[in-house]
N, CA, C and O of each residue as an XYZ file, in Angstrom:
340
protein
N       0.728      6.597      0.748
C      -0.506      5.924      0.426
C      -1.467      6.002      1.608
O      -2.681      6.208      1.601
N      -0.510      5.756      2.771
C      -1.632      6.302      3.997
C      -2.437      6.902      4.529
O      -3.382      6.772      5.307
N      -1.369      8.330      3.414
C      -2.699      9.665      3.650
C      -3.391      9.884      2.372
O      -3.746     10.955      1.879
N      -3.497      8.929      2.012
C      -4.116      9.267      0.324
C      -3.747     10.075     -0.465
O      -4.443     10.913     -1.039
N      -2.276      9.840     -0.594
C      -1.670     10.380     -1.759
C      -1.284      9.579     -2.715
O      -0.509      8.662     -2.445
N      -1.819      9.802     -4.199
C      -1.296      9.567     -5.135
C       0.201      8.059     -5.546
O       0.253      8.090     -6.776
N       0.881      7.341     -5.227
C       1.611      6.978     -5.212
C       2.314      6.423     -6.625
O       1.648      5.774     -7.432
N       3.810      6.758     -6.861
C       4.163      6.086     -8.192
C       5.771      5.452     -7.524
O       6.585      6.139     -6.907
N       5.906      4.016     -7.851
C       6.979      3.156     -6.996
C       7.349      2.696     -8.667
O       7.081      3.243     -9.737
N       7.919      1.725     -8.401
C       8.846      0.482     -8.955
C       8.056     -0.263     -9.240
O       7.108      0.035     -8.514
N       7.699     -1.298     -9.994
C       7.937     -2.969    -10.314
C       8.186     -3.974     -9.123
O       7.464     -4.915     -8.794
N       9.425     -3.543     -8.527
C      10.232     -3.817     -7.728
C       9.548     -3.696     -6.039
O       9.320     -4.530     -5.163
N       9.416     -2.531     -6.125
C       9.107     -2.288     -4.931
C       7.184     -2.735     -4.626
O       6.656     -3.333     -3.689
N       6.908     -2.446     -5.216
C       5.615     -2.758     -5.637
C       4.948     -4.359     -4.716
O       4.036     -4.493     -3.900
N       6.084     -5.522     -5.444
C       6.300     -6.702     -5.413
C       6.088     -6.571     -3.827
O       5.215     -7.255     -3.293
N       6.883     -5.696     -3.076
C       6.696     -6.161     -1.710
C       5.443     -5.601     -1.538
O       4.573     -6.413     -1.226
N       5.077     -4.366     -1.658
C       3.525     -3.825     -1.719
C       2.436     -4.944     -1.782
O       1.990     -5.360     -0.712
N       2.056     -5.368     -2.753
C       1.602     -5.875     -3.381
C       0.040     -4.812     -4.120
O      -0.879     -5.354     -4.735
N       0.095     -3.711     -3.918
C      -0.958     -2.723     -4.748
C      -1.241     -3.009     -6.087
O      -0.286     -3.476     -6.708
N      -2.246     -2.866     -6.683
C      -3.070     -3.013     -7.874
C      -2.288     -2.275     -8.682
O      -1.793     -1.560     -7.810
N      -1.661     -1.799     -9.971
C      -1.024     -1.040    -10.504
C      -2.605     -0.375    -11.359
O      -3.674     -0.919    -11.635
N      -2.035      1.129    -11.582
C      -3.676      1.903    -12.150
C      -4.210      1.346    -11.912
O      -4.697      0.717    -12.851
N      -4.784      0.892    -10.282
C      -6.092      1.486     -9.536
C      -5.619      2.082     -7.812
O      -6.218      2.996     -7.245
N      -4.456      1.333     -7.225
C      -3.938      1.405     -6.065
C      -2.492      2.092     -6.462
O      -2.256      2.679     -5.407
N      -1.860      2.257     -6.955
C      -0.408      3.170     -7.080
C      -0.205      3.015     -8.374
O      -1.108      2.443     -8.982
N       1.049      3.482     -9.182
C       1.128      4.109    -10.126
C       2.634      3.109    -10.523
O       3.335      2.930     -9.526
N       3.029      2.642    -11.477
C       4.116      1.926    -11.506
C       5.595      3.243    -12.685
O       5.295      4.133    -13.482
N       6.329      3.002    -12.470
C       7.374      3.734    -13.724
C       8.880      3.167    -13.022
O       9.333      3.046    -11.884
N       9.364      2.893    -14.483
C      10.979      2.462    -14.054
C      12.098      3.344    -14.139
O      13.126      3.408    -13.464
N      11.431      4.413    -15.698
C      12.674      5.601    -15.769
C      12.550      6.650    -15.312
O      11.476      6.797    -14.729
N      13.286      7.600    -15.316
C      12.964      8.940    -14.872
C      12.126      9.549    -16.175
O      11.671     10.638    -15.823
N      11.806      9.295    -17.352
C      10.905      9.420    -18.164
C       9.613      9.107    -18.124
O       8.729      9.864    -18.527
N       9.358      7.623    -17.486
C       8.550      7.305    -16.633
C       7.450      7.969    -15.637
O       6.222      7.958    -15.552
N       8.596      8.584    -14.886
C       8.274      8.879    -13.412
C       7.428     10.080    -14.288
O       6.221     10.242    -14.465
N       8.517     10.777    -14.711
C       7.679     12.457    -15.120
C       6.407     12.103    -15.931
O       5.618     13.047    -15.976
N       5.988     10.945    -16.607
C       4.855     10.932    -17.575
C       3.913     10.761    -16.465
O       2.977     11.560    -16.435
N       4.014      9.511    -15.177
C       3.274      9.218    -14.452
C       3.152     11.041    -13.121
O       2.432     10.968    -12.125
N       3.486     11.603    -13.250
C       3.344     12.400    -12.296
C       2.732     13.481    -13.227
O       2.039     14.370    -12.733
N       2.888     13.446    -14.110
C       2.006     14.847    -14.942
C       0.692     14.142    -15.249
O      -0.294     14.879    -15.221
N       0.480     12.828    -15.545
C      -0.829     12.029    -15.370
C      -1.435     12.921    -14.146
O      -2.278     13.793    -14.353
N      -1.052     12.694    -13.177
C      -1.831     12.688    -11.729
C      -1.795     14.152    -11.725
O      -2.865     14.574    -11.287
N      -1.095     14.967    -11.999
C      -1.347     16.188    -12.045
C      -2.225     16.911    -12.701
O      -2.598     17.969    -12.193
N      -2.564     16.633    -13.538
C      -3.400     17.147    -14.830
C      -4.863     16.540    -14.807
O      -5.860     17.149    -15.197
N      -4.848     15.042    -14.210
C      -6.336     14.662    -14.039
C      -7.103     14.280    -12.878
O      -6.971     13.151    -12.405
N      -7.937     15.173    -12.352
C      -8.226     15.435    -10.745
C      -9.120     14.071    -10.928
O      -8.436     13.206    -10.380
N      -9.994     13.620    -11.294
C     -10.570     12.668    -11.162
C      -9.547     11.254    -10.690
O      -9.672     10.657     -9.621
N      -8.691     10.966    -11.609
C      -7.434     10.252    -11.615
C      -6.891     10.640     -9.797
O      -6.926     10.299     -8.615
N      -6.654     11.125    -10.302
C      -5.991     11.711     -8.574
C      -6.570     11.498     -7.530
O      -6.027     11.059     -6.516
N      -7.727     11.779     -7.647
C      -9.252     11.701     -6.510
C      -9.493     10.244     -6.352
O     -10.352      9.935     -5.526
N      -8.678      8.961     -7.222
C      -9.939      7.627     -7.683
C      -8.147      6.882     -6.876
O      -7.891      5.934     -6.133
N      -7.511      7.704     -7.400
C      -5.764      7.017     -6.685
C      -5.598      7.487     -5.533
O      -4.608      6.998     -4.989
N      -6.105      8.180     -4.962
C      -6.005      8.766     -3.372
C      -6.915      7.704     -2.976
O      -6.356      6.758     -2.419
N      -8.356      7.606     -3.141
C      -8.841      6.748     -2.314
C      -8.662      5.347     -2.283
O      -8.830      4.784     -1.202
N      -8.413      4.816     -3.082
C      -8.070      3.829     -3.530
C      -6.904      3.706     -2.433
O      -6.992      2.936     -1.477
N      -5.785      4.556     -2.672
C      -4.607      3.980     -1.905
C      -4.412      4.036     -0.973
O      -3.438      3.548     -0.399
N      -5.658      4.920     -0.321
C      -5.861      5.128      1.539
C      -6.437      3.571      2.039
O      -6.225      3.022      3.120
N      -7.390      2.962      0.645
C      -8.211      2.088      1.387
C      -7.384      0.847      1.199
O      -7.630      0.033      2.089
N      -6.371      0.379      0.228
C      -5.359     -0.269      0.078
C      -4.878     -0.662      1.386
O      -5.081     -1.796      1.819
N      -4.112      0.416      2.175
C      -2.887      0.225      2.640
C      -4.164     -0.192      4.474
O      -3.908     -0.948      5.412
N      -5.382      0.682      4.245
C      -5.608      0.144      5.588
C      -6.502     -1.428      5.373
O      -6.802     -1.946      6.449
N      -6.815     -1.984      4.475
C      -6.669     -3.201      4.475
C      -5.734     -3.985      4.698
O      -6.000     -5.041      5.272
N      -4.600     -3.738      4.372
C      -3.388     -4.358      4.323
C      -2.566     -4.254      5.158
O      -1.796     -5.158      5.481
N      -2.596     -3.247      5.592
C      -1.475     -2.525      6.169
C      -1.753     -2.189      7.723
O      -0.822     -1.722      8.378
N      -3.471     -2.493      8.559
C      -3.443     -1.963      9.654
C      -2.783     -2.525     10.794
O      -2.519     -3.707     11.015
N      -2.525     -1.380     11.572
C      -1.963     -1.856     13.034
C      -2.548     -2.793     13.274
O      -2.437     -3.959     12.896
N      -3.551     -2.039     14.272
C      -4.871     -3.197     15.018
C      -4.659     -4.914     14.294
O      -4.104     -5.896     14.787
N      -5.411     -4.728     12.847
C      -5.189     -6.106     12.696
C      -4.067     -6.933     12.455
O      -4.257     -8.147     12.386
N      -2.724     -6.388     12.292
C      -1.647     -6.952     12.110
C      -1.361     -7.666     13.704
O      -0.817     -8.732     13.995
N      -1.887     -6.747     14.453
C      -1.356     -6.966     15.980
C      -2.254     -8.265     16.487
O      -1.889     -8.967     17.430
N      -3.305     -8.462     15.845
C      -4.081     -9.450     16.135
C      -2.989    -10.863     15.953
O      -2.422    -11.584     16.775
N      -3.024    -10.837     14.725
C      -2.326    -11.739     14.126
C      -0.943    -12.117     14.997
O      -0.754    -13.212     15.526
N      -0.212    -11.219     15.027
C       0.807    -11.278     15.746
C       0.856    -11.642     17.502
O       1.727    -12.091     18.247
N      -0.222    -11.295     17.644
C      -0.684    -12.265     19.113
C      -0.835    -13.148     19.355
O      -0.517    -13.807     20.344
N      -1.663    -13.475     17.992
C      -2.501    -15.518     17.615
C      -1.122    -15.878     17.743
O      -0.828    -16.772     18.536
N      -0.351    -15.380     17.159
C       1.157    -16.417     16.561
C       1.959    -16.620     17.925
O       2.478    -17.724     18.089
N       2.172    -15.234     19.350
C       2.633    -15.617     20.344
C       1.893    -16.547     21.016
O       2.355    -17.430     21.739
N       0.757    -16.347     20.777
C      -0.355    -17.411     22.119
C       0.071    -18.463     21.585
O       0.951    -18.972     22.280
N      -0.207    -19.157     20.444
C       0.173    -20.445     19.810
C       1.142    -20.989     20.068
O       1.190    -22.214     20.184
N       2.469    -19.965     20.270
C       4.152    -20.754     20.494
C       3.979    -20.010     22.335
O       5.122    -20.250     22.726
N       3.575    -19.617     23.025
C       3.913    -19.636     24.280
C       3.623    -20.740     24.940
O       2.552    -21.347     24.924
N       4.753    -21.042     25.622
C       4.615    -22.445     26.731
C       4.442    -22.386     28.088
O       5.474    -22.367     28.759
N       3.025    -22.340     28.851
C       3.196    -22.030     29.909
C       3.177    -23.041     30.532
O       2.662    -24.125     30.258
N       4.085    -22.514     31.916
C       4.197    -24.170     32.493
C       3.185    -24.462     33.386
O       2.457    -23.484     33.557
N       2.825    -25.554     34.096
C       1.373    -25.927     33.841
C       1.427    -25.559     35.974
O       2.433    -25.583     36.683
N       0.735    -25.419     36.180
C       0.452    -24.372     37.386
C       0.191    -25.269     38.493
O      -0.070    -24.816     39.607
């Protein structure tokens, strides 16, 4: 999804994702599934073109370093105890 590809997961897996299903990744449970959802994306470039960007811009909302690291700083500064000087 990072590099704007196409993506088709689980239900399951998804859940931890949390992506839009048909607009941010692609959902299927069987291997009947999978093949309907992958000949979708194959066959319709627009589709393909609207799920690539989509899932590039997904994952760096969600998903970036930088701002994860922010966060994860607030949370050490907050619990660090320095002793008082």
């Amino acid at each position: 999804m990072a590099m704007g590809l196409p993506c088709i997961t689980t239900k399951m897996v998804n859940n931890a994702i949390g992506a839009q299903p048909r607009k941010e990744i692609l959902l299927a449970e069987t291997p009947a599934e999978f093949i309907t959802e992958i000949n979708k994306i194959l066959s319709n470039t627009a589709l393909y073109e609207q799920m690539s960007q989509n899932s590039a811009t997904f994952v760096k909302q969600n998903f970036d370093w930088n701002q994860n690291g922010k966060v994860l700083s607030a949370i050490f500064a907050q619990n660090l105890n320095e002793p008082d000087a």
